[in-house]
NULOVEX-289662 format. One line per field, with one value per residue (C-alpha): x, z, y. Coordinates in Angstrom, 1 decimal. Layout:
<nodes>
X	X	...
Z	Z	...
Y	Y	...
</nodes>
This chain:
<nodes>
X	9.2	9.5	7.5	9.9	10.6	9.9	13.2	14.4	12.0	13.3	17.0	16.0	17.7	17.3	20.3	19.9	17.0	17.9	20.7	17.9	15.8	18.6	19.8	15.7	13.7	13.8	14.7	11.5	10.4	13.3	13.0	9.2	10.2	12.6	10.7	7.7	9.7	11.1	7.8	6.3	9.1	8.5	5.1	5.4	7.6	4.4	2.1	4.2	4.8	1.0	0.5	2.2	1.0	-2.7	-3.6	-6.3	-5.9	-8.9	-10.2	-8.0	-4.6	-5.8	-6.3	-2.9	-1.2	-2.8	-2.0	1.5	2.0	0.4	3.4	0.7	2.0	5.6	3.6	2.0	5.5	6.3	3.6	5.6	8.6	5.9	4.2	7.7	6.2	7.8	5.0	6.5	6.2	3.5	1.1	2.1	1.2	-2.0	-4.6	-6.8	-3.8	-3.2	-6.6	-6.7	-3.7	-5.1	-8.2	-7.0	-5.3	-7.9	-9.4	-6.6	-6.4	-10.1	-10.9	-9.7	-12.6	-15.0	-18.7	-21.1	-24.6	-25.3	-25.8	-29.2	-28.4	-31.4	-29.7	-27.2	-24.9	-23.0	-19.8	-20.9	-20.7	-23.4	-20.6	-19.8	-16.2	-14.6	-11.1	-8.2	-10.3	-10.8	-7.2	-6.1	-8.9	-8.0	-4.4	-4.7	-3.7	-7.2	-5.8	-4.7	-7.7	-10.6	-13.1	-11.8	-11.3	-14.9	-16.2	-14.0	-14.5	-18.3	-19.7	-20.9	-20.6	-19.0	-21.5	-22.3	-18.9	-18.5	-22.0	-19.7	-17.3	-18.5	-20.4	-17.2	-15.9	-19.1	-18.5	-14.9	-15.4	-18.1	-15.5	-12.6	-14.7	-16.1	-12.4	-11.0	-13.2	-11.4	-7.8	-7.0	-4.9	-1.7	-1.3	-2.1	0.9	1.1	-2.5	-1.8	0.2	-1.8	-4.8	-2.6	-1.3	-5.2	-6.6	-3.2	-4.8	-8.3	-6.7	-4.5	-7.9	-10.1	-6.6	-6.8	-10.5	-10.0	-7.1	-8.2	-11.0	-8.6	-6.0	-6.4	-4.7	-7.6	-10.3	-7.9	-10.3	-13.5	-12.8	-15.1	-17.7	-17.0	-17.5	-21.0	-22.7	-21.3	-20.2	-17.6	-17.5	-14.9	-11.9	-11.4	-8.6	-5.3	-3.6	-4.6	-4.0	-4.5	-6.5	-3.6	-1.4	-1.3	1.4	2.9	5.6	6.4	9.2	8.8	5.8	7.4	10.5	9.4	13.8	12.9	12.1	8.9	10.7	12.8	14.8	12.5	9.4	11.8	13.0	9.4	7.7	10.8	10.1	6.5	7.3	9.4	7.1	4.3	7.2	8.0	4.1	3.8	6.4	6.0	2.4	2.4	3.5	0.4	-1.9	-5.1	-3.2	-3.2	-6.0	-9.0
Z	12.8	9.3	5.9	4.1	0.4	-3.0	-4.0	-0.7	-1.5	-5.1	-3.9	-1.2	-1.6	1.1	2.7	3.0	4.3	6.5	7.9	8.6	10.5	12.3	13.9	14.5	14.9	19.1	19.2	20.0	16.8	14.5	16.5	16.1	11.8	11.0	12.7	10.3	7.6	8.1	8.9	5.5	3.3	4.7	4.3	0.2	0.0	1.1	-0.6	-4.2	-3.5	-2.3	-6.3	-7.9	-6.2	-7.0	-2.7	-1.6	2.4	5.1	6.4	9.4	7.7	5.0	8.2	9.1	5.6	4.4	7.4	7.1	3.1	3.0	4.4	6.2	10.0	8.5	7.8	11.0	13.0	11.7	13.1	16.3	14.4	12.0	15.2	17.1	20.0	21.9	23.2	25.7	25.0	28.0	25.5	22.4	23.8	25.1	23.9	23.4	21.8	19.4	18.6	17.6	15.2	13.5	13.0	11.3	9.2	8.1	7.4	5.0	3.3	3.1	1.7	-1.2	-1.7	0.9	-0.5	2.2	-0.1	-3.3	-6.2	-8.7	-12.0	-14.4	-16.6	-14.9	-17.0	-16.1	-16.4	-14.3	-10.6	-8.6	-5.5	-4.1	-3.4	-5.2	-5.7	-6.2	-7.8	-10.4	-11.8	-9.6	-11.8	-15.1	-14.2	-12.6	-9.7	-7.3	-5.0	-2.0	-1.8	0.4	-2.2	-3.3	0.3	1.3	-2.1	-1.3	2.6	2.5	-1.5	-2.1	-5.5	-6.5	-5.3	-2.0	-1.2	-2.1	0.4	3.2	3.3	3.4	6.2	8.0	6.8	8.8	11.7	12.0	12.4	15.0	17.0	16.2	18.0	20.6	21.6	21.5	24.8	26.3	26.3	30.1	30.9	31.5	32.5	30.8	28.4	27.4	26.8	24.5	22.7	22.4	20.9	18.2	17.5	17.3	15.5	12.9	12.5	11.2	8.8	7.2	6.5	5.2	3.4	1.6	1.1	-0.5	-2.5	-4.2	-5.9	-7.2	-8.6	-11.5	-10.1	-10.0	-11.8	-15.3	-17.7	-15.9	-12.9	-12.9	-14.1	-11.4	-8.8	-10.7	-11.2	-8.2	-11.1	-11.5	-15.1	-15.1	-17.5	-19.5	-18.2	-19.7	-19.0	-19.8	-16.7	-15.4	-12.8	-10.4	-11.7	-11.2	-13.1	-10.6	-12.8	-16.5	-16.1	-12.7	-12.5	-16.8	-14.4	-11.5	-10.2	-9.4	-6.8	-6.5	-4.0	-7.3	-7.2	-9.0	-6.4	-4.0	-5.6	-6.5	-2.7	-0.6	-3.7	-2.8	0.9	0.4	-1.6	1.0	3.7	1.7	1.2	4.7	5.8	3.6	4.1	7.8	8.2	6.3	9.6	8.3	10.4	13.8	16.1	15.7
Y	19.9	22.0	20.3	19.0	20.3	18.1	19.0	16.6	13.8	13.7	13.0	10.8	7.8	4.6	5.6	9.3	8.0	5.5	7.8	11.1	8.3	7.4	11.0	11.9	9.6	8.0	4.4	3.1	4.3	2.6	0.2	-1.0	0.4	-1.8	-4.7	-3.9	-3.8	-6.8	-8.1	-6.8	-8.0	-11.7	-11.0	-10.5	-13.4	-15.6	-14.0	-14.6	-18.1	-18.2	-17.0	-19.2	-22.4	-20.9	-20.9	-19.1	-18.7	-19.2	-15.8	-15.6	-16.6	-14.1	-11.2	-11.8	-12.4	-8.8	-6.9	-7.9	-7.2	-4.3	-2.2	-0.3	-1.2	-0.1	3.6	3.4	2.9	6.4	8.1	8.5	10.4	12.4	13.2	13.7	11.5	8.5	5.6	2.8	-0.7	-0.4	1.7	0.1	-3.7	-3.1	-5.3	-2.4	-0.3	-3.5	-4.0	-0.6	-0.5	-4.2	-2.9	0.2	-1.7	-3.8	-0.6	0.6	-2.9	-3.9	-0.6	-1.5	-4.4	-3.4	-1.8	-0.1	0.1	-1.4	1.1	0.1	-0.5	-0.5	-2.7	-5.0	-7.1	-10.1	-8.1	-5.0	-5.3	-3.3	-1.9	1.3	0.6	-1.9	-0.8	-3.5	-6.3	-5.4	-4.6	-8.0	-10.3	-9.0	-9.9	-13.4	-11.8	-11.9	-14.9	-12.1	-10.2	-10.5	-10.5	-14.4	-15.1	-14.8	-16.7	-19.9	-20.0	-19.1	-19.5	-16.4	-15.2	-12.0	-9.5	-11.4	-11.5	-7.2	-6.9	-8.8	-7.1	-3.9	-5.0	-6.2	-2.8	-1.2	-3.3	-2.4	1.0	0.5	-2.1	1.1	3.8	1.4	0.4	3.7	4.2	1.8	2.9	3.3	6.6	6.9	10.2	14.0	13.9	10.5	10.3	13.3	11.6	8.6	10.4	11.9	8.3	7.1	9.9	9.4	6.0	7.6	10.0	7.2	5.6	8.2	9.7	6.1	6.5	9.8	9.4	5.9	7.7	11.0	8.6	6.8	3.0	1.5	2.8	3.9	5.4	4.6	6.4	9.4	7.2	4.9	7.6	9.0	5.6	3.3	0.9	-1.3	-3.1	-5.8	-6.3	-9.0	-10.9	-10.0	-13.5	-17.0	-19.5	-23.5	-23.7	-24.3	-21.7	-17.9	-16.0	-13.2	-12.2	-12.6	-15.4	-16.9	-19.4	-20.7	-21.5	-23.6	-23.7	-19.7	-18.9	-16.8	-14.4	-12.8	-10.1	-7.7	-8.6	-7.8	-4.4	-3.9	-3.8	-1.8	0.7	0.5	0.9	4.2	6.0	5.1	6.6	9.6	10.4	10.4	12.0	15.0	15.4	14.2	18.3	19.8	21.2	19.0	16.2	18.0	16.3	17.9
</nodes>
């Protein structure tokens, strides 16, 4: 398979898309990506109306909820059309398989909140929070946004406060990996070229994860301004929050929750995530091609 040109991501519309998945990728493949994508777009329509009703989910609705909205299973259905491989629904549904794919996942998305070692500060302030790798809450907090995030999970269900709950999860994070590598060992073979196949599928897994890794600290989404500082000092100094809410209201979008007869679900969220999901596609696809993805 060649590496596509930027000149054929620019013009790629959802159709052209569509249509160039169709005629390459094997049906298994569209198969399991439409079904994500299906999956993911009910997934975002929860999590609004979970916003604007102010719900913050237990930890195991939250685990299923984030895997779901994060798009991230709809980018790991490509891997098989990336990879040009074709895995039955015998590989796919094993528990071990599954486990490995969830927990991946839950790599990607927790990533985004998880910390692994607190950082001293010599001078810590109520607005400056002590955490490696706090990504998404910050920008989430400032915006009355934090309700789908892991961070607020763990301070409802267990009380910590907001450094507690960043030590958690980077120790979920921790014991993730440890549960990803463990379970790995466990695949069963099916043979010399399917297994082949499978590792490719697994290791695609651990480069989606440190690719995240890596990229959330070169971009400036999260971070803005502060993000070189951020990656010296370990330091994450809060926002003030841009928007002013009632305890049981979040504002999602600028003239949903002011109209309760709209539905959360609006058009714009709508046009908003599938534009979210084919960028995440396109980034994959075109970089999928670039050798430091070949099994090591």
């Amino acid at each position: 398979m060649h590496r596509s040109s930027p000149s054929h991501i620019n013009d790629l519309s959802p159709s052209r898309f569509r249509a160039r998945l169709h005629k390459s990728a094997k049906p298994n493949c569209q198969r399991r990506f439409y079904q994500t994508c299906a999956d993911y777009v009910d997934a975002v329509g929860k999590e609004a109306e979970y916003r604007v009703q102010g719900k913050v989910l237990d930890l195991a609705s939250y685990e299923k909820l984030r895997r779901d909205n994060s798009a991230v299973y709809a980018c790991f259905a490509l891997f098989e059309y990336a990879l040009d491989i074709d895995l039955p629904d015998e590989v796919v549904e094993h528990p071990s398989f599954k486990n490995l794919q969830d927990w991946g996942c839950d790599l990607v998305c927790w990533a985004n909140v998880s910390s692994h070692r607190l950082r001293p500060v010599s001078d810590p302030s109520a607005n400056s929070l002590p955490f490696q790798d706090v990504f998404s809450y910050d920008v989430e907090q400032s915006k009355g946004l934090e309700g789908n995030n892991i961070l607020t999970v763990l301070m409802q269900a267990r009380g910590f406060n907001l450094q507690e709950a960043s030590d958690y999860a980077g120790t979920l994070f921790g014991d993730l990996v440890n549960r990803f590598i463990a379970e790995r060992a466990k695949l069963p073979s099916w043979g010399p070229d399917l297994d082949r196949d499978i590792n490719r599928y697994v290791d695609a897994i651990g480069h989606w994860v440190v690719g995240n890794l890596c990229w959330s600290f070169e971009t400036s989404r999260y971070f803005g301004s502060a993000l070189e500082d951020v990656k010296r000092t370990g330091v994450v100094k809060l926002r003030p929050r841009q928007v002013k809410t009632k305890p049981d209201e979040i504002i999602i979008f600028d003239n949903c929750s002011k109209n309760p007869s709209r539905s959360p679900f609006s058009v714009r969220s709508v046009q908003a995530s599938m534009s979210y999901l084919l960028i995440c596609t396109l980034f994959l696809l075109y970089f999928y091609h670039v050798p430091v993805f070949e099994p090591l």
